[in-house]
VEXRO-158507 format. One line per field, with one value per residue: residue in three letters; x, y, z of N, C-alpha, C in turn; residue number from 1. Coordinates in steps of 0.2 Angstrom, whole numbers, plus 5000, padded with zeros to 4 digits. Layout:
BEGIN
res = (Ala|...)
nx = (X|...)
ny = (Y|...)
nz = (Z|...)
cax = (X|...)
cay = (Y|...)
caz = (Z|...)
cx = (X|...)
cy = (Y|...)
cz = (Z|...)
n = (NUM|...)
//
This chain:
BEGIN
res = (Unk|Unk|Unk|Unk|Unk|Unk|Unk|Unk|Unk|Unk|Unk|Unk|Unk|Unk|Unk|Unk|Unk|Unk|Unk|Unk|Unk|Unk|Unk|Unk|Unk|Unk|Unk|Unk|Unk|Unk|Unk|Unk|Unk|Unk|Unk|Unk|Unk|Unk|Unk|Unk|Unk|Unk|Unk|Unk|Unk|Unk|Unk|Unk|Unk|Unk|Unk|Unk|Unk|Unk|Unk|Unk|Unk|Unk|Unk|Unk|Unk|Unk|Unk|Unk|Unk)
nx = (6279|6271|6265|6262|6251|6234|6218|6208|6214|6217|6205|6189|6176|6167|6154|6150|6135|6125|6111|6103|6091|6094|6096|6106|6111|6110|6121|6131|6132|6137|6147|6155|6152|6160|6173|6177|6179|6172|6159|6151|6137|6121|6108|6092|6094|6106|6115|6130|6128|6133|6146|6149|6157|6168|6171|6162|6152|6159|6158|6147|6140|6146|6142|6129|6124)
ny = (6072|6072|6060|6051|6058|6055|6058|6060|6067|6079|6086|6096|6095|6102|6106|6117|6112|6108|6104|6089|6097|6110|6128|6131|6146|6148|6138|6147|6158|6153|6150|6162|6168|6161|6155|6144|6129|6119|6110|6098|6087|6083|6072|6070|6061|6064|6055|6055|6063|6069|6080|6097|6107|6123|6125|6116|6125|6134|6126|6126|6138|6141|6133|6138|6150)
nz = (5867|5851|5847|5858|5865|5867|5856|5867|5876|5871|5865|5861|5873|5877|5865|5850|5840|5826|5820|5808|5802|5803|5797|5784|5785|5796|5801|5794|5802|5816|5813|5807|5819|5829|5824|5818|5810|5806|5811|5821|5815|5822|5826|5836|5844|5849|5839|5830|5813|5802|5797|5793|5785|5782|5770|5764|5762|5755|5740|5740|5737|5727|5719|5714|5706)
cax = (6279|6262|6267|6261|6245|6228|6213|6206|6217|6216|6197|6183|6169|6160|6157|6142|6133|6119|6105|6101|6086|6096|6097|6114|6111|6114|6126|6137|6130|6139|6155|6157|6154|6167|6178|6177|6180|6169|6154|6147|6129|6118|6100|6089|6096|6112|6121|6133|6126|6140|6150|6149|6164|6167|6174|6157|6148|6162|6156|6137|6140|6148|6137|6123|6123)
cay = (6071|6071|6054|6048|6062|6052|6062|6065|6073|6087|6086|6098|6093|6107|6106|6120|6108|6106|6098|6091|6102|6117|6132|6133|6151|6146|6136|6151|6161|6150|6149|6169|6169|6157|6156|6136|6129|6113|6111|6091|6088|6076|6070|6073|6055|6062|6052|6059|6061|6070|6087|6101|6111|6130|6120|6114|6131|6137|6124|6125|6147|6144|6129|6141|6157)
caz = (5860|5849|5848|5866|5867|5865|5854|5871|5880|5867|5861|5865|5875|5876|5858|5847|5835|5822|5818|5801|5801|5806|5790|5782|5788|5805|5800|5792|5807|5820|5809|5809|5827|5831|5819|5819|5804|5804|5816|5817|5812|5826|5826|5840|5847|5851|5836|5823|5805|5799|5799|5788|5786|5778|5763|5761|5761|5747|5736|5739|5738|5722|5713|5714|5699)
cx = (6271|6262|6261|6253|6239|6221|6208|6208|6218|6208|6192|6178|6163|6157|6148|6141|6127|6115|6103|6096|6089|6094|6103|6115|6116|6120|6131|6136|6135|6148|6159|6159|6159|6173|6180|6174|6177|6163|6150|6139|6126|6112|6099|6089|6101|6118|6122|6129|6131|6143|6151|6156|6161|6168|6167|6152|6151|6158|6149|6137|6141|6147|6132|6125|6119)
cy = (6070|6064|6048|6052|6056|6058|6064|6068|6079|6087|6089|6093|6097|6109|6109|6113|6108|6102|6095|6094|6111|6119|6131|6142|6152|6143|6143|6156|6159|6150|6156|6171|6167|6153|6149|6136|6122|6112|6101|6092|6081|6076|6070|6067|6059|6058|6055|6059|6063|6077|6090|6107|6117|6128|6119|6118|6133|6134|6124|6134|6147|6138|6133|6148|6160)
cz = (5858|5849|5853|5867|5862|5861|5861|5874|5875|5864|5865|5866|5876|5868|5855|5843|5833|5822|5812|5797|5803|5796|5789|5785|5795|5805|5801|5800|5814|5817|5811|5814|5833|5829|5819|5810|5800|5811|5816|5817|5816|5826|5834|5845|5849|5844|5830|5817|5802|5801|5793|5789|5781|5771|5759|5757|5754|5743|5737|5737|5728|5714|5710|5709|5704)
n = (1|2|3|4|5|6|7|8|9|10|11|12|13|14|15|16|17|18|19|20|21|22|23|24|25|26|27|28|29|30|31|32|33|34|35|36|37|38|39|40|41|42|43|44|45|46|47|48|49|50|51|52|53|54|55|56|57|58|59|60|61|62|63|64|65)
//
């Protein structure tokens, strides 16, 4: 049952990831290529800053005229 399964026993660990100096480019570039629908965003420590999803992109694609 889903119930009983813990986030890690399903959780990648080989996982692509951003920088917050990455382009959105790359971003989308990385999305295309792997059909992943949110990528997290880490500093050059190692710790999360956050996660950018496709959702996000929509909305930044279609603030801009």
């Amino acid at each position: 049952m889903l119930s009983s399964n813990l986030a890690k026993d399903v959780m990648q660990t080989n996982v692509i990831k951003v920088s917050p100096d990455d382009t959105i480019q790359r971003c989308v570039q990385i999305f295309r290529e792997n059909y992943f629908r949110a990528l997290p965003v880490v500093n050059d420590e190692g710790q999360l800053q956050g996660i950018i999803t496709t959702y996000d992109l929509m909305i930044l694609a279609y603030s801009h005229p």
